[in-house]
Backbone and ligand atoms as CSV (ligand in chain L), in Angstrom:
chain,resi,resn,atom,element,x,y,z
A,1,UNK,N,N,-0.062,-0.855,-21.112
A,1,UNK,CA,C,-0.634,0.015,-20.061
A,1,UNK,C,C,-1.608,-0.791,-19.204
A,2,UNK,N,N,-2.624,-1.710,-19.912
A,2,UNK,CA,C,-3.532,-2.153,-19.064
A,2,UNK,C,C,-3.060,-3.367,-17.969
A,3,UNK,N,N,-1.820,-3.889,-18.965
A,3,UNK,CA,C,-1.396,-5.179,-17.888
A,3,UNK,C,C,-0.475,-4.367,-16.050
A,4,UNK,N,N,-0.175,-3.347,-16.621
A,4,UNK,CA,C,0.651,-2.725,-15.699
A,4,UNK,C,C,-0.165,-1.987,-14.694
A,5,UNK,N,N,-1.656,-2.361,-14.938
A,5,UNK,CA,C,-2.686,-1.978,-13.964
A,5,UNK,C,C,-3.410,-2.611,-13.189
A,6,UNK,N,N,-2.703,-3.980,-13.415
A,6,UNK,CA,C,-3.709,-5.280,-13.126
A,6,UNK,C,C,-2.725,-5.923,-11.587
A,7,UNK,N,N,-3.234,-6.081,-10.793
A,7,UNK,CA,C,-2.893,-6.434,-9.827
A,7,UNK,C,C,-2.646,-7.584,-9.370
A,8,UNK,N,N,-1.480,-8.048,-8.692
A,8,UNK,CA,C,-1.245,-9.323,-9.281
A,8,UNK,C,C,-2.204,-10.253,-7.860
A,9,UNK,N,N,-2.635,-9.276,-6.885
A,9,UNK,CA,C,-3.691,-10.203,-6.302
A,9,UNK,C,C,-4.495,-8.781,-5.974
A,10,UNK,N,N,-6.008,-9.316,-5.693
A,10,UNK,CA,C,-7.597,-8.540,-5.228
A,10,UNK,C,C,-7.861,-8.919,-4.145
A,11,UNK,N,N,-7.993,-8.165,-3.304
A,11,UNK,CA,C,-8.916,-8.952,-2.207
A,11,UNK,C,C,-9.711,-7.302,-1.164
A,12,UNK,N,N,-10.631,-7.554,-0.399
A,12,UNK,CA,C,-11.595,-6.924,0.063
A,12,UNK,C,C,-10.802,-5.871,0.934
A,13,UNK,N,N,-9.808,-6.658,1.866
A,13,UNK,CA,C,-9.315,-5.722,2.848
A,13,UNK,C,C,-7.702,-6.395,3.411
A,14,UNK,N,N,-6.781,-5.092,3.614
A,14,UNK,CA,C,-5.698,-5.649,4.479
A,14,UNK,C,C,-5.888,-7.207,5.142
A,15,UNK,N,N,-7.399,-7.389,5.982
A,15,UNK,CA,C,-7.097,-8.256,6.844
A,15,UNK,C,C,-7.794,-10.021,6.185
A,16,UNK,N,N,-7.682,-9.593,4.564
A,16,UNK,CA,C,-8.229,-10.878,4.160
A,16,UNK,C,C,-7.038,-11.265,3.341
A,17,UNK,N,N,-5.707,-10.912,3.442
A,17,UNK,CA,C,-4.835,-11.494,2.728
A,17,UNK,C,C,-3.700,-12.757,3.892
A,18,UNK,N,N,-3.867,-13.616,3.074
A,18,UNK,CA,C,-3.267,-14.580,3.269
A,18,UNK,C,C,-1.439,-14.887,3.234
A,19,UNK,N,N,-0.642,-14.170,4.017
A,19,UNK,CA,C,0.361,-13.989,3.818
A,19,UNK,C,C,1.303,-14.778,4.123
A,20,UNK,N,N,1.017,-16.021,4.358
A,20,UNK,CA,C,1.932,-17.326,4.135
A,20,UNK,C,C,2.520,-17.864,2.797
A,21,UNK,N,N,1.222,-17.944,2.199
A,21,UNK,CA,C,2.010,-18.353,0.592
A,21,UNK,C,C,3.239,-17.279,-0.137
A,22,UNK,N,N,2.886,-15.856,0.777
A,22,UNK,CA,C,3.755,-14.951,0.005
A,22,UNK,C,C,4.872,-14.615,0.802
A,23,UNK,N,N,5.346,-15.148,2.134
A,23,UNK,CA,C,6.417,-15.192,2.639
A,23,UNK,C,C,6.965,-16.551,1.866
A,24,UNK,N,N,6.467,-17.767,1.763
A,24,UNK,CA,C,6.943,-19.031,1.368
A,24,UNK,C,C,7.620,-18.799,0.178
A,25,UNK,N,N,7.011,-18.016,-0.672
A,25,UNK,CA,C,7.439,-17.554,-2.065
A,25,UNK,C,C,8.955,-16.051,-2.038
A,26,UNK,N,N,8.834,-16.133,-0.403
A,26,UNK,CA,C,10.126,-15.091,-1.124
A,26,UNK,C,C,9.869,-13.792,-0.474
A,27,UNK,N,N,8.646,-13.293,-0.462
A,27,UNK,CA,C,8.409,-11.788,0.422
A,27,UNK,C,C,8.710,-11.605,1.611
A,28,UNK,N,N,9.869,-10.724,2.022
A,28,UNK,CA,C,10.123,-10.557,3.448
A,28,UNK,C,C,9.675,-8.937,3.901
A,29,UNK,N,N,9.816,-8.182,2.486
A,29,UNK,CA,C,9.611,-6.996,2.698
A,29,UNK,C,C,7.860,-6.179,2.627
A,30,UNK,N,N,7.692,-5.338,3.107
A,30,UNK,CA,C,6.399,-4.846,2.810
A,30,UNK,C,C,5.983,-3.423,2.680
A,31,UNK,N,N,5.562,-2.484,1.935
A,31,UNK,CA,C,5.095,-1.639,1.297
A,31,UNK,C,C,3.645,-1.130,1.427
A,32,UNK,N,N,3.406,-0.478,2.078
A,32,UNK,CA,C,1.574,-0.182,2.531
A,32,UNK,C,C,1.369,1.157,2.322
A,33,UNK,N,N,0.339,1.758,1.545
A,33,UNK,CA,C,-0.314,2.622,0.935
A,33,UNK,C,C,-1.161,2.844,3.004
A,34,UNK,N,N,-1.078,4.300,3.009
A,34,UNK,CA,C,-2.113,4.651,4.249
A,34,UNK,C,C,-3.317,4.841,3.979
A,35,UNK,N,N,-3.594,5.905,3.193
A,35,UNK,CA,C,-5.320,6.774,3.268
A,35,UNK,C,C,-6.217,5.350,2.187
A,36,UNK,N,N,-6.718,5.021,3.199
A,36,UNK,CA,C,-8.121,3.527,2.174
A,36,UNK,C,C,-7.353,2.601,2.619
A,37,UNK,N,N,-6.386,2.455,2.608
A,37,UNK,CA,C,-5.474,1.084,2.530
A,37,UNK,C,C,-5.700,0.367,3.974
A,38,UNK,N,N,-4.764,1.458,4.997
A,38,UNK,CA,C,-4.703,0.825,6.292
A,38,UNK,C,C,-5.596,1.225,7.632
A,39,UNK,N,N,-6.069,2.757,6.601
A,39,UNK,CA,C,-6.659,3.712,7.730
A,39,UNK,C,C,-7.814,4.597,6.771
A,40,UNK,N,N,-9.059,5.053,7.274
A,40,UNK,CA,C,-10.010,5.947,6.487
A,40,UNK,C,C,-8.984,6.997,6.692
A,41,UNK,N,N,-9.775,7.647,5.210
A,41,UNK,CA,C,-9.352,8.653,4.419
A,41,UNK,C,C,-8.502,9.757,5.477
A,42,UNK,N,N,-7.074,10.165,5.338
A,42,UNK,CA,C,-7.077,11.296,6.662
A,42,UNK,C,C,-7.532,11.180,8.364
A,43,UNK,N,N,-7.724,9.437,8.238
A,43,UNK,CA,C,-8.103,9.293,9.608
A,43,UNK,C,C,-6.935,8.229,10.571
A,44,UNK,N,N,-5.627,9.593,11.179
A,44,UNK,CA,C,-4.698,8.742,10.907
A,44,UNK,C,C,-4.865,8.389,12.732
A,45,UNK,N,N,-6.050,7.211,12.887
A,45,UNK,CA,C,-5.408,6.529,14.123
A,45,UNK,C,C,-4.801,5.262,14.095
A,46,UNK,N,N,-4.316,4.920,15.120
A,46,UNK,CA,C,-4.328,3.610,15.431
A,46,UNK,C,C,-5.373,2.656,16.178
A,47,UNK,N,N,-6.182,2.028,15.214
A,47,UNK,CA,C,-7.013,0.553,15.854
A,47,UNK,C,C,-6.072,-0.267,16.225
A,48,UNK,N,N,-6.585,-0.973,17.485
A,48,UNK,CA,C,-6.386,-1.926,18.299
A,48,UNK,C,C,-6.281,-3.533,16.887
A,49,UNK,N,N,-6.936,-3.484,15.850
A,49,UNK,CA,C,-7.147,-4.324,15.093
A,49,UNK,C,C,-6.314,-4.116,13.654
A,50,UNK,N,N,-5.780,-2.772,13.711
A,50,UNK,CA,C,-4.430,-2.446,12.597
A,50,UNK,C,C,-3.234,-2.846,13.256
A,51,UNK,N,N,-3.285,-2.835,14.646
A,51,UNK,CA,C,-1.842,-2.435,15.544
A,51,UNK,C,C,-2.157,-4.110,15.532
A,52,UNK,N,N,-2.482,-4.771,16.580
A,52,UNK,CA,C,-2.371,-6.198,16.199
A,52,UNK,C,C,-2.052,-7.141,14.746
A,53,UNK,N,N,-2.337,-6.419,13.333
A,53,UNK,CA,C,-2.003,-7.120,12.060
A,53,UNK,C,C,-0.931,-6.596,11.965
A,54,UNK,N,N,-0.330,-5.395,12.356
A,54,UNK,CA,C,0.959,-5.140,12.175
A,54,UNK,C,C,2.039,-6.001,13.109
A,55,UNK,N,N,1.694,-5.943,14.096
A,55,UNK,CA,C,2.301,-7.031,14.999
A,55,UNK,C,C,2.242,-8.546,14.628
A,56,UNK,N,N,1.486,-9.173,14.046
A,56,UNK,CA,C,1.589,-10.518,13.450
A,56,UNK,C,C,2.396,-10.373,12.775
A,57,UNK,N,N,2.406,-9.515,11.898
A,57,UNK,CA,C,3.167,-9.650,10.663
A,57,UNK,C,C,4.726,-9.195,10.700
A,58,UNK,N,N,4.834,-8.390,12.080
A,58,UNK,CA,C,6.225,-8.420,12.210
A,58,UNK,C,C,6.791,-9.308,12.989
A,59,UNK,N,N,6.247,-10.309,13.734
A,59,UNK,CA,C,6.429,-11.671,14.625
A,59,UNK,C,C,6.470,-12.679,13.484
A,60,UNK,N,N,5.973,-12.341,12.336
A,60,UNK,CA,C,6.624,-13.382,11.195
A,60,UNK,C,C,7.879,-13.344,10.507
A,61,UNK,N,N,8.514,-11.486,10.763
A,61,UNK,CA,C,9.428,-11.516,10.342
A,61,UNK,C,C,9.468,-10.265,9.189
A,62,UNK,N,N,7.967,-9.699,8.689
A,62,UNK,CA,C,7.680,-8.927,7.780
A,62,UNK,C,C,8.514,-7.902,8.109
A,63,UNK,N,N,9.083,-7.109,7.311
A,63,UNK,CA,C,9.902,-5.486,7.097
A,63,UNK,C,C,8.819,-4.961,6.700
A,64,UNK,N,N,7.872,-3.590,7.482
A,64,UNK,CA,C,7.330,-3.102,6.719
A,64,UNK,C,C,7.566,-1.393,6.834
A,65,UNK,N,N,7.230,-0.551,5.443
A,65,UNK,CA,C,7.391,0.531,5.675
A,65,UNK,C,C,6.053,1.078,4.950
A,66,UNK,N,N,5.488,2.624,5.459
A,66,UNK,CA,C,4.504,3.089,4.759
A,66,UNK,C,C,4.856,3.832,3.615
A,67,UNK,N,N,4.249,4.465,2.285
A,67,UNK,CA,C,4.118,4.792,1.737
A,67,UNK,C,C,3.387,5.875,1.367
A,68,UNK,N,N,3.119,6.831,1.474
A,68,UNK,CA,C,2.122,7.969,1.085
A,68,UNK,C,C,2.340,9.226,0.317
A,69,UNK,N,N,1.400,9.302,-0.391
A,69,UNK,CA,C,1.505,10.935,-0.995
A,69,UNK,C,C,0.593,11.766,-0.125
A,70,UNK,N,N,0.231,11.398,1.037
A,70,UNK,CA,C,-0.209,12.134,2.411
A,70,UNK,C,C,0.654,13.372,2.578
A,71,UNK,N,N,0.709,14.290,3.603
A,71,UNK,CA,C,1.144,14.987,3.901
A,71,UNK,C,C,2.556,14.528,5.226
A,72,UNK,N,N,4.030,14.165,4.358
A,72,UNK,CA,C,4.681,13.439,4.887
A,72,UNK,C,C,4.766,13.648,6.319
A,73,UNK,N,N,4.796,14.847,7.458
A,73,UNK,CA,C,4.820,14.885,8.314
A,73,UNK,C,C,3.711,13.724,9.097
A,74,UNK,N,N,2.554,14.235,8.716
A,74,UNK,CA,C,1.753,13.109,9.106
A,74,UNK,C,C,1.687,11.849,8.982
A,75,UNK,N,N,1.997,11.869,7.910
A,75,UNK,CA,C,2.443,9.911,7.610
A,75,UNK,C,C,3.949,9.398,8.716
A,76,UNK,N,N,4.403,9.888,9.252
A,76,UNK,CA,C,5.542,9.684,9.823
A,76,UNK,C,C,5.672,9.635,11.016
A,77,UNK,N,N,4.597,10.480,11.437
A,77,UNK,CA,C,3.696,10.230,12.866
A,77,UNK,C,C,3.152,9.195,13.038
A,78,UNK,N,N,2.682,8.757,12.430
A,78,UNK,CA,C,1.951,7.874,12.145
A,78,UNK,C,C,2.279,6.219,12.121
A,79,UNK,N,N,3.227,6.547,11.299
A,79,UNK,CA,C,4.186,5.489,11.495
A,79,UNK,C,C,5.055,4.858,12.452
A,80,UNK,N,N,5.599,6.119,13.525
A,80,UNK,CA,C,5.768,5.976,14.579
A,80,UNK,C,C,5.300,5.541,15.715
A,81,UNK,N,N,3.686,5.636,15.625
A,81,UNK,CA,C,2.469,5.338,16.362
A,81,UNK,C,C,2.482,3.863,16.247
A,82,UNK,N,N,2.568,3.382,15.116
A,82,UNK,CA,C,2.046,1.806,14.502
A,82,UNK,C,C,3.449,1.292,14.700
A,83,UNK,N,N,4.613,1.609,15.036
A,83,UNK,CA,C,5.945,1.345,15.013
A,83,UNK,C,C,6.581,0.829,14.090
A,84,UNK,N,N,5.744,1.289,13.033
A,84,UNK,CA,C,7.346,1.066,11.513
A,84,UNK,C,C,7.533,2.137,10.937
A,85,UNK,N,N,8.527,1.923,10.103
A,85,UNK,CA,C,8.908,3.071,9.200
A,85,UNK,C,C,8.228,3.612,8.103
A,86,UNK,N,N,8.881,4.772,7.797
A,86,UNK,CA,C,7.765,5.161,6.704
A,86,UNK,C,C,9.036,5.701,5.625
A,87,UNK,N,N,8.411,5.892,4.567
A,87,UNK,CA,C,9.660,6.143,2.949
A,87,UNK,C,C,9.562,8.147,3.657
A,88,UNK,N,N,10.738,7.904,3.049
A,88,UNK,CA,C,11.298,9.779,3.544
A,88,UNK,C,C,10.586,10.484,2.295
A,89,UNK,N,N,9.895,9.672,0.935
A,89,UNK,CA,C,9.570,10.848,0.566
A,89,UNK,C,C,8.177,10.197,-0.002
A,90,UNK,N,N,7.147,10.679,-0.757
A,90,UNK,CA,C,5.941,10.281,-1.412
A,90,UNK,C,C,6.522,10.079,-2.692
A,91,UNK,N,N,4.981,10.992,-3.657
A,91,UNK,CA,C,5.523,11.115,-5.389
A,91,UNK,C,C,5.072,9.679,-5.874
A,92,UNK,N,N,3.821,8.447,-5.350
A,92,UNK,CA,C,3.696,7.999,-6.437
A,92,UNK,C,C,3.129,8.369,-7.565
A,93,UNK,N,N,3.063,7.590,-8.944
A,93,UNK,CA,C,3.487,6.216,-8.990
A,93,UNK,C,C,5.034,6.347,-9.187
A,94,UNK,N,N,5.346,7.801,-9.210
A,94,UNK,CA,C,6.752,7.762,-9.829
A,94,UNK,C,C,7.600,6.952,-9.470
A,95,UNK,N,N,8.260,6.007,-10.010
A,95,UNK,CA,C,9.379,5.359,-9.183
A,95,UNK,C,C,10.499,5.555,-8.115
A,96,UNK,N,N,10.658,7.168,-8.240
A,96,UNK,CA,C,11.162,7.172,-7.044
A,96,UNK,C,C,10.775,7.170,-5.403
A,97,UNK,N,N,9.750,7.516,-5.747
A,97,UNK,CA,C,9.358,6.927,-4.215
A,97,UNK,C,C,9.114,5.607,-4.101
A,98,UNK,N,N,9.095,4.751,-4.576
A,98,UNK,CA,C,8.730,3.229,-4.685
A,98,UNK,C,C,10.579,2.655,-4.412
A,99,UNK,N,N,11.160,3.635,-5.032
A,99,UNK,CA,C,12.598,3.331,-4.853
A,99,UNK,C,C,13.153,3.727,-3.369
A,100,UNK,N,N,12.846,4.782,-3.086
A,100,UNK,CA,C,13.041,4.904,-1.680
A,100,UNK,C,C,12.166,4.628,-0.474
A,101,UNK,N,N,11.377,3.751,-0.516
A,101,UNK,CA,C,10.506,2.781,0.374
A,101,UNK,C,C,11.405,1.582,0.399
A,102,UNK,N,N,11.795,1.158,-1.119
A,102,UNK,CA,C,12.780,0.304,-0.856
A,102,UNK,C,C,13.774,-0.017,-0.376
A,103,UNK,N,N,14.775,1.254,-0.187
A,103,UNK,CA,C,15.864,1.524,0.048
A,103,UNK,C,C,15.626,1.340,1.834
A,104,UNK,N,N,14.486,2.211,2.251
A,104,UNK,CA,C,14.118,2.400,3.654
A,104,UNK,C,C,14.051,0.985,4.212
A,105,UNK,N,N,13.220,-0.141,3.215
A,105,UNK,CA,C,13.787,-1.243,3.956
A,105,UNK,C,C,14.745,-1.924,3.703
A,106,UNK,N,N,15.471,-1.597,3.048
A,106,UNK,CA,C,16.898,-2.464,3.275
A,106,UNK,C,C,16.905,-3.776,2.053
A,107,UNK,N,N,15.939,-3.638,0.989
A,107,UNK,CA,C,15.215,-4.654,0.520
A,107,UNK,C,C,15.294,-5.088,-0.730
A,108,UNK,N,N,15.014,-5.216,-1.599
A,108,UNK,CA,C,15.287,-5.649,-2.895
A,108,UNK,C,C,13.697,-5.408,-3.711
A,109,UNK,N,N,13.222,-5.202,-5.188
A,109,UNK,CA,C,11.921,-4.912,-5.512
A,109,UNK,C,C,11.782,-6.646,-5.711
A,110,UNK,N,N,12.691,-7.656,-5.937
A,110,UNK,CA,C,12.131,-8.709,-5.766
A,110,UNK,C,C,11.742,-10.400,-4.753
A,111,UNK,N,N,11.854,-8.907,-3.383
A,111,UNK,CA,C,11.014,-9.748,-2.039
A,111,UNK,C,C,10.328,-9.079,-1.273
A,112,UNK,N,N,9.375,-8.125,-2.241
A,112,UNK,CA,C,8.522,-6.743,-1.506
A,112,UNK,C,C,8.269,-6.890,-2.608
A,113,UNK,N,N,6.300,-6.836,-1.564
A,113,UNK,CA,C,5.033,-6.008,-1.922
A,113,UNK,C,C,5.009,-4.946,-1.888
A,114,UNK,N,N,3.651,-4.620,-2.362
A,114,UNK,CA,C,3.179,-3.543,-1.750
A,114,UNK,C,C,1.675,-3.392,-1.833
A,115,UNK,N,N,0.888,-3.163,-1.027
A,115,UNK,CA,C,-0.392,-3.104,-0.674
A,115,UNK,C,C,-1.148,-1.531,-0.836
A,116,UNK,N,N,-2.083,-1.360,-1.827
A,116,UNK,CA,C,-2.833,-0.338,-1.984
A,116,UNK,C,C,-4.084,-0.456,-2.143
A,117,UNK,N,N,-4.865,0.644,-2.217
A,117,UNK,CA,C,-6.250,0.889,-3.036
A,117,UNK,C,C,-6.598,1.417,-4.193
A,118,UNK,N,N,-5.397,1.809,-4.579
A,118,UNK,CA,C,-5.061,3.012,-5.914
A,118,UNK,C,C,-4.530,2.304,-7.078
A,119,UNK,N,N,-5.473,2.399,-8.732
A,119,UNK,CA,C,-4.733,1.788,-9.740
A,119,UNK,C,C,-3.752,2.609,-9.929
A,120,UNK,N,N,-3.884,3.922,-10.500
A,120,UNK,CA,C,-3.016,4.806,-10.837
A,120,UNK,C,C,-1.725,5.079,-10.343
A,121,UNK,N,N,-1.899,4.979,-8.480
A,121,UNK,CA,C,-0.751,5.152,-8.213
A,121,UNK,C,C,0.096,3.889,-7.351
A,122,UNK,N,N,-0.462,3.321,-6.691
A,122,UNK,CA,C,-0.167,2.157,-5.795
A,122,UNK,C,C,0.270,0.372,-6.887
A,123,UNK,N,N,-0.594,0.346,-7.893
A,123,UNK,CA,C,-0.196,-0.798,-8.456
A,123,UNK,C,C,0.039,-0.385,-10.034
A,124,UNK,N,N,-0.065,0.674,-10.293
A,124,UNK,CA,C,0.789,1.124,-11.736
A,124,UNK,C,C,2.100,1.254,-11.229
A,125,UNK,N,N,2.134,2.319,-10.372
A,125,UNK,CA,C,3.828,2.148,-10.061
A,125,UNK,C,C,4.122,1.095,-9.396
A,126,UNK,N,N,3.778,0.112,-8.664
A,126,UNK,CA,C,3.884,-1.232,-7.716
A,126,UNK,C,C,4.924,-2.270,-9.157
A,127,UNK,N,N,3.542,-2.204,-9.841
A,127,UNK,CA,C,4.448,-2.798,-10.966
A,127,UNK,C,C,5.429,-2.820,-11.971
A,128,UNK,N,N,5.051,-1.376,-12.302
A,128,UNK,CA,C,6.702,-0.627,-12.548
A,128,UNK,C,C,7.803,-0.775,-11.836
A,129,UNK,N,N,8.243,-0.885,-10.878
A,129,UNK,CA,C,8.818,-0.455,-10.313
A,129,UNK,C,C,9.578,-2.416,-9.416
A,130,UNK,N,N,8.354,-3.240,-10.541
A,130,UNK,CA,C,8.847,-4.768,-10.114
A,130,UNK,C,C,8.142,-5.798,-9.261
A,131,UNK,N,N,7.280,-4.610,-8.081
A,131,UNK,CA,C,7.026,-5.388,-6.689
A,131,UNK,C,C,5.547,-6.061,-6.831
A,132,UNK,N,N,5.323,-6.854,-6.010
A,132,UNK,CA,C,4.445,-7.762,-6.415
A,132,UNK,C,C,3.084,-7.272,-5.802
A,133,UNK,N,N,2.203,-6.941,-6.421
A,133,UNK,CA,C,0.638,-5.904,-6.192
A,133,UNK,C,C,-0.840,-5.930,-5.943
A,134,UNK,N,N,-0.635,-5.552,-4.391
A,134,UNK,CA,C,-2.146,-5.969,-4.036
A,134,UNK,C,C,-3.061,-5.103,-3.431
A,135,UNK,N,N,-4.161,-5.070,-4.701
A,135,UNK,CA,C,-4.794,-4.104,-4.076
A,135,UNK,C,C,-6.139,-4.662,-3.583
A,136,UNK,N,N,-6.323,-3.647,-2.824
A,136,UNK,CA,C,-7.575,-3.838,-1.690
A,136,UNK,C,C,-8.749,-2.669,-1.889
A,137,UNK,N,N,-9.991,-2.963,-1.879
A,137,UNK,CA,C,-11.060,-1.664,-1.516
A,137,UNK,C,C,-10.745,-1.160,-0.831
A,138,UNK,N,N,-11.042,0.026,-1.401
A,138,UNK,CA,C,-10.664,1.475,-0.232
A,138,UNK,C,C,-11.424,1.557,0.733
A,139,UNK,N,N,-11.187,1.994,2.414
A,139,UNK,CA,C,-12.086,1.581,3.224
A,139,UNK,C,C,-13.251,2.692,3.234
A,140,UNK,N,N,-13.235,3.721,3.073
A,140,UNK,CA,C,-14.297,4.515,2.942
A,140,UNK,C,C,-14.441,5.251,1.764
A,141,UNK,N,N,-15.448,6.093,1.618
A,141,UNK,CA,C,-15.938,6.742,-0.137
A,141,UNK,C,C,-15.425,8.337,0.372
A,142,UNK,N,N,-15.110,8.360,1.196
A,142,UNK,CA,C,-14.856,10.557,2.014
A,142,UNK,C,C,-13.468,10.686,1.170
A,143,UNK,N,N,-13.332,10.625,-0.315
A,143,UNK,CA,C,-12.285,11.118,-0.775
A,143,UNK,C,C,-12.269,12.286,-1.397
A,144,UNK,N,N,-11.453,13.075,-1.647
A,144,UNK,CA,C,-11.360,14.108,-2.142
A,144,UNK,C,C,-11.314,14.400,-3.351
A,145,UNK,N,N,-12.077,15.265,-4.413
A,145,UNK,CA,C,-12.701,14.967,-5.657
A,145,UNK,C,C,-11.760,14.728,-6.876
A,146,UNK,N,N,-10.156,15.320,-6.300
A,146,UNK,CA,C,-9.491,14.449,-7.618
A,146,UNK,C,C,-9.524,12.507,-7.390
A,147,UNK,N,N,-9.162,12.287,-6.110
A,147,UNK,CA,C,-9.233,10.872,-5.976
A,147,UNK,C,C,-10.487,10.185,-6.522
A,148,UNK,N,N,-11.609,11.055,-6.652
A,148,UNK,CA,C,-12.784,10.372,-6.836
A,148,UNK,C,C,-12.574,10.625,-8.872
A,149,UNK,N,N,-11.972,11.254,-9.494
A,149,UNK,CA,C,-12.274,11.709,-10.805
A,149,UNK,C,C,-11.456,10.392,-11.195
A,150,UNK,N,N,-10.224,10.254,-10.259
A,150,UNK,CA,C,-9.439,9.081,-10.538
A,150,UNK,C,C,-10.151,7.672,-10.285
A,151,UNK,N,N,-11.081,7.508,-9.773
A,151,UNK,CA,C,-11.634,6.400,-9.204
A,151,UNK,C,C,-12.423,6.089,-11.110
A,152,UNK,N,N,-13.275,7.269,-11.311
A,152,UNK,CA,C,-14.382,6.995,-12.391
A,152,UNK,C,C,-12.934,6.554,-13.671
A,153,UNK,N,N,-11.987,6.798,-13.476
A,153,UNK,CA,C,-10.541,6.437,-14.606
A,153,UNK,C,C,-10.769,4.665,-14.198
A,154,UNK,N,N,-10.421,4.588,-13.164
A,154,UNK,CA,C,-10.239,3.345,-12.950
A,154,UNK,C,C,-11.385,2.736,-13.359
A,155,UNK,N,N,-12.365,2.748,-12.845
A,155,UNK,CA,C,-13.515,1.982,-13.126
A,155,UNK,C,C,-13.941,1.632,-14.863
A,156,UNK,N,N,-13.425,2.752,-15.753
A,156,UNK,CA,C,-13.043,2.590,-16.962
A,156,UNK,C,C,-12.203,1.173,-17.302
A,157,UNK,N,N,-11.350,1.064,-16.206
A,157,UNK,CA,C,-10.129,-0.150,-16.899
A,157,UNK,C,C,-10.681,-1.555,-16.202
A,158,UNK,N,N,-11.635,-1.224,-15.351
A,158,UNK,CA,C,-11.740,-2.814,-14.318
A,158,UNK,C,C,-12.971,-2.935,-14.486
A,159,UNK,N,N,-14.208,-1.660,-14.445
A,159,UNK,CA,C,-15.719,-2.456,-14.402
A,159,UNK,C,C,-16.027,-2.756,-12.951
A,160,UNK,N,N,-15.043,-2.176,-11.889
A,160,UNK,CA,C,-15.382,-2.167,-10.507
A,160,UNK,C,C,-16.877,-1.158,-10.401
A,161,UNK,N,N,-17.319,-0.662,-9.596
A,161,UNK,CA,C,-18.136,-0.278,-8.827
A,161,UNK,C,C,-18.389,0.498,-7.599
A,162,UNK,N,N,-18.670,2.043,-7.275
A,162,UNK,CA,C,-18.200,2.249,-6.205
A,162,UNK,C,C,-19.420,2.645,-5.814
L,1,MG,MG,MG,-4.775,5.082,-0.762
């Protein structure tokens, strides 16, 4: 249980990952968690500074699709806004939505990430499910009190800090 919680990289934010070594290694595909991940909590705009990392990263060649147990209409909007795709359904960590993110890109679980803020659901199922797991601090604390009951779970397994 605990290894399947452990992420196979940490880092502060979307825009401190280094994504050369992990195209070089094989990743073409990509997997992104919305609420903390790419955007505050329910705050579904587009920055000038999300929309530009999405654009690098598809001028490298990245496939990316979103992921959410959001309220799918909105995530899909959303997605449309930022111009990629999004998985037709939520339901992590269950594998099937991790399976049909995959499917959405066309992709394989072993040349896709996936990028979250969530142990429970973003890199328990990330790793279940095969794909290689990186999670990031959530960008703001305005979560809603099961996410937060889940946070004091996590902090149990890592010794993080919020
Ligand atoms: Mg999240």
């Amino acid at each position: 249980m605990r290894s399947m919680l452990k992420p196979r990289l940490a880092v502060d934010s979307i825009f401190d990952i280094d994504f050369q070594p992990l195209w070089d290694s094989g990743y073409k595909n990509m997997i992104l968690d919305v609420d903390n991940t790419i955007t505050a909590w329910n705050t579904y705009s587009v920055s000038d500074k999300l929309k530009k990392w999405v654009l690098k990263l598809e001028n490298k060649g990245f496939c990316i699709c979103l992921l959410s147990n959001n309220n799918q209409e909105k995530v899909q909007q959303f997605a449309s806004e930022l111009g990629v795709i999004a998985a037709p359904r939520g339901g992590k960590p269950l594998l099937g939505a991790f399976q049909s993110a995959i499917t959405a890109l066309n992709a394989d679980h072993r040349n896709t990430l996936i990028i979250g803020d969530q142990l429970f659901t973003d890199i328990l199922g990330g790793n279940r499910a095969g794909l290689y797991t990186i999670l990031v601090e959530p960008i703001d604390k305005k979560e809603f009190i099961g996410t937060r009951f889940v946070r004091i779970l996590e902090n149990l397994f890592t010794g993080r800090s919020y």
